[in-house]
C-alpha positions, 0 to 999 in steps of 0.5 A, spaced: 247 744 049 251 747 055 258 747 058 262 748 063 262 756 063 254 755 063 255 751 070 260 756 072 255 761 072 248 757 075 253 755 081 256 762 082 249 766 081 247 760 087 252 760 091 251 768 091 245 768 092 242 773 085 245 776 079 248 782 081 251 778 087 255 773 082 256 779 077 260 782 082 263 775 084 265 772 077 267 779 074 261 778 068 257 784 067 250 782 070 247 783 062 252 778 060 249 773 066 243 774 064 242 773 057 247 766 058 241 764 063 236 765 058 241 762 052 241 756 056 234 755 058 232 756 051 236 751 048 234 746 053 228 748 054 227 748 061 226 754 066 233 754 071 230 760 076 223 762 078 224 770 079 220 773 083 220 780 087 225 778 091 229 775 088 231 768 084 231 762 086 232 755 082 226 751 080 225 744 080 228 743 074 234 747 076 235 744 082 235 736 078 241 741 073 245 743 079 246 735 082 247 733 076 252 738 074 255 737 080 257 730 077 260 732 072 265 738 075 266 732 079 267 727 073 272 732 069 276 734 075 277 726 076 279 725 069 283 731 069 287 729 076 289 721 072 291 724 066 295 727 070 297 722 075 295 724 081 299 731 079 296 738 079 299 741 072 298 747 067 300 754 070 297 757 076 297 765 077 299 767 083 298 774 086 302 776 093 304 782 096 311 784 097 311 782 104 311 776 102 315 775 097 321 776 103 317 771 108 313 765 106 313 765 099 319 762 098 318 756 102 310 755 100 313 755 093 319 750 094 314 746 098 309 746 091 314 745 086 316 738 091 309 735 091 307 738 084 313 738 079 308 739 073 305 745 075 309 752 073 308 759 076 306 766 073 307 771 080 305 778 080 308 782 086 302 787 087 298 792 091 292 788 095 287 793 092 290 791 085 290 784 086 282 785 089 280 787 082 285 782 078 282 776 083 275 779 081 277 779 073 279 772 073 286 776 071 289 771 078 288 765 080 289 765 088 293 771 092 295 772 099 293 779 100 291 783 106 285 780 109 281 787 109 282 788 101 279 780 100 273 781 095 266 779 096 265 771 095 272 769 096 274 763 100 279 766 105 283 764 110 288 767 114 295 767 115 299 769 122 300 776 123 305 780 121 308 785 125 311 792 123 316 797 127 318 804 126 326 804 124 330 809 122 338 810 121 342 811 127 347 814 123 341 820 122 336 821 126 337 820 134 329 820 138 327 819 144 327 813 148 321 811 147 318 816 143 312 818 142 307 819 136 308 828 136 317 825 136 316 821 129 311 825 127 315 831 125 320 827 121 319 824 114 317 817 114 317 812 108 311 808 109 307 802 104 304 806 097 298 810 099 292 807 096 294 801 101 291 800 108 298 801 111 299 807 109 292 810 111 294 808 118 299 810 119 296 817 117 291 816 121 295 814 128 300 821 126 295 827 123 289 828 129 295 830 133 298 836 129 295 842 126 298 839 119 298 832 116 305 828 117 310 828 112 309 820 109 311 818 103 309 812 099 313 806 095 310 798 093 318 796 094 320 794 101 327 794 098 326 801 096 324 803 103 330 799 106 335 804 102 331 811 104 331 809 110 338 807 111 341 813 108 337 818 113 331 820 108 327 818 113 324 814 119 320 808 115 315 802 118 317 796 115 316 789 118 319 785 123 321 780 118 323 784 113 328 788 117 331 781 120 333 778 112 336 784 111 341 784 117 347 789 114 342 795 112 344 799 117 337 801 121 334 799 127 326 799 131 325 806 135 322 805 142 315 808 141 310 809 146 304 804 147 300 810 143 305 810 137 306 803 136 302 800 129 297 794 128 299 788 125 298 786 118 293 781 117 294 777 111 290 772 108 289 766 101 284 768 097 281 764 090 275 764 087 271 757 088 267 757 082 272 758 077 279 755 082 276 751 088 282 745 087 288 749 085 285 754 090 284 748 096 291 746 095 296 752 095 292 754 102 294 747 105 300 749 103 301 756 105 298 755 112 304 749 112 309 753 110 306 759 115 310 755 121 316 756 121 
């Protein structure tokens, strides 16, 4: 009569609030909702959602399907987790962005693998705004992502902040102490890719003060940033962190000015609910936990 998927769907246009909303949610065309909706009441014989209009809401019957598909969920992942002996298995799709493959994801992954031996890991390093679409496509199951790039009707938590600095190669640029916005501005800078939030403000900090737009150039590699860098390509913004593992590459922070300094990058771990609320539950336990060094 139903199946998981069918319970999926009816939890994701409740929880969002309408088929537009758990279309954008879930990824699925809103047609696709909509005629799984009808299939389902058809076979069933019941009417799940009184439309009216402003909107959806569940019917009597609707609301007796809910609690008792909530049951089931709650029966299968039971199931599941003895099969299992208590262990998560199977394969988990991890979206981070490079910043956090030099910090906190080799410690959030040691820590998994300790307390989940059964479960494998599949990591794509990314652009926060791709992993936003692949999160949205059912294409990741949980990355950490800058906070600002999450898609709507995620669950999100946020991590601590992470700084970022303005650094150049000693050996090829010498600036003032400290410098100022119209000092970094003039030189070639290396910063996040261009599509990324980053980079945007970077370029906004720089460009209202000059009559040409700076100089900034874009790359998804930190590794790539830290080489241009060090070998006088120009000046980068590259995060504390990183700069500190990397500590025979040759560069050090430049003394700005209050006005010239960059915010900090604000990061969070993000999984859809409806589709991996436990895998989801534990890998942020276990990214806060690992975030306290």
């Amino acid at each position: 009569m139903f199946d998981f998927r069918d319970i999926e769907i009816i939890r994701a246009i409740v929880r969002h609030g309408g088929f537009r909303a758990a279309s954008d949610a879930t990824g699925l065309a809103q047609s696709a909702i909509s005629r799984r909706v009808h299939h389902l009441e058809d076979r069933m014989k019941i009417t799940l959602f009184e439309r009216d209009g402003r909107g959806v809401r569940l019917s009597a019957a609707g609301r007796r399907f809910c609690e008792e598909a909530e049951l089931l969920v709650a029966q299968r992942d039971r199931i599941l987790g003895e099969l299992t002996q208590g262990q998560m298995a199977g394969v988990v799709r991890l979206g981070v962005a490079e910043t956090i493959t030099h910090t906190l994801l080799p410690r959030l992954l040691t820590a998994l693998r300790a307390r989940h031996p059964l479960l494998r890991f599949e990591i794509s390093v990314d652009t926060s705004d791709q992993m936003a679409r692949e999160l949205s496509a059912d294409g990741l199951d949980v990355a950490i992502m800058l906070r600002d790039e999450a898609p709507r009707g995620m669950v999100l938590t946020a991590l601590p902040p992470v700084s970022l600095g303005w650094f150049c190669s000693p050996a090829h640029f010498t600036l003032p102490r400290p410098a100022g916005i119209d000092d970094l501005a003039a030189l070639p800078i290396v910063s996040f890719p261009k599509t990324t939030i980053p980079h945007r403000r970077v370029l906004d900090l720089l460009t209202p003060v000059r009559r040409k737009v700076a100089e900034v150039h874009g790359s998804a590699s930190l590794a790539t940033v830290l080489h241009l860098v060090a070998q006088g390509f120009g000046i980068g913004t590259i995060p504390h962190d990183i700069v500190a593992s990397w500590p025979d590459a040759g560069i050090e922070e430049i003394e700005v000015t209050p006005e010239a300094r960059l915010p900090d990058l604000e990061f969070a771990i993000c999984y859809m609910p409806e589709r991996n609320e436990e895998i989801g539950r534990e890998l942020t336990r276990a990214a806060v936990a690992a975030s306290v060094v």
